[in-house]
N, C-alpha and C positions, 0 to 999 in steps of 0.2 A: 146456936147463933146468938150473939149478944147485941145487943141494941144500944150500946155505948158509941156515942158520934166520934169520928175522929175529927182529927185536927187537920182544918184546910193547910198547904202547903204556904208558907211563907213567902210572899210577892217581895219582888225584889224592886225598889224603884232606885235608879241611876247608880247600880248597884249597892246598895245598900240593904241590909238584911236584919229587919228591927229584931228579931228573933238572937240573934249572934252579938257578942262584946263590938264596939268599936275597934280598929285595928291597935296594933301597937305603936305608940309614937317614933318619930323617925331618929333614929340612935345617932346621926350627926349633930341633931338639932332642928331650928326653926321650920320651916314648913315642909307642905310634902309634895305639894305641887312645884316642881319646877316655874321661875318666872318668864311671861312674855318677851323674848328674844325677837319679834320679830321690829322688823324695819321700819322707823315711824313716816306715815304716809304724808307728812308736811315734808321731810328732808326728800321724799321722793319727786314729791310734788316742785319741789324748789329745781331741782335738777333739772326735771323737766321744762320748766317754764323760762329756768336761764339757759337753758337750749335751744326754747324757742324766742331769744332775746333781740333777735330782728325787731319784732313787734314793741314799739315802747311801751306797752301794757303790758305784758306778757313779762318785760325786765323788771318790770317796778314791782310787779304780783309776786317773781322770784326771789327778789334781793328781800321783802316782809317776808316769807313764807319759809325762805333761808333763815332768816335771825328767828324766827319765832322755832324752826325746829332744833337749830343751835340750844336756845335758850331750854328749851322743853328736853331736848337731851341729856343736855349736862345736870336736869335736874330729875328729871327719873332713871337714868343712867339706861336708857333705852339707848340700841344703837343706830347709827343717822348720821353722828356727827361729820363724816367724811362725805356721805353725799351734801348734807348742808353747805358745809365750806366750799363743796363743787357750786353748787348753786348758785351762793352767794358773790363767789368768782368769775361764776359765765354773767352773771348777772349785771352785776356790777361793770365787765368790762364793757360789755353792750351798752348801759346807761354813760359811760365816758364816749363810746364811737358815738352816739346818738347827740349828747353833750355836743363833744369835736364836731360834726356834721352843722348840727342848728345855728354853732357859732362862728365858725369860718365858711360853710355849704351857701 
């Protein structure tokens, strides 16, 4: 019997294996991670708020919260923009009823 230690097993942490080469680079190109697709939660957020655009707070919170995710879309090319422009629409038409009411109501 030999009294030569062996070698603990290689811990793996978020799979990564310091023992083993780095993987192979991705043969398309640029990264390897696919990017963030999901839905930006300001253009949700607008939808919903110019939904609930009864409330004159609720249309003013929409129609900022619309342009801000308009803007933030077009510039990370996250997608959004089609709820945005909903938003921005319920929004807005609610701050003209609201408008019309205060000034002829």
């Amino acid at each position: 019997m030999t009294d030569t230690p062996t070698e603990p097993p290689a811990r793996h942490y978020f799979g990564f294996d310091p023992k083993k080469p780095f993987p192979p680079p991705n043969p398309l190109g640029g990264y390897a991670y696919p990017a963030d697709r999901r839905i930006s939660g300001l253009a949700i957020a607008s939808l919903i708020l110019g939904l609930l655009g009864f409330f004159f707070v609720t249309a003013c919170a929409g129609l900022g919260l619309g342009f801000g995710a308009l803007g933030n879309s077009k510039r990370t090319g996250r997608p959004g923009t089609g709820l945005a422009v909903a938003g921005i629409v319920l929004s807005a038409g609610w701050l003209v009823l609201w408008l019309t009411m205060l000034v002829f109501g």
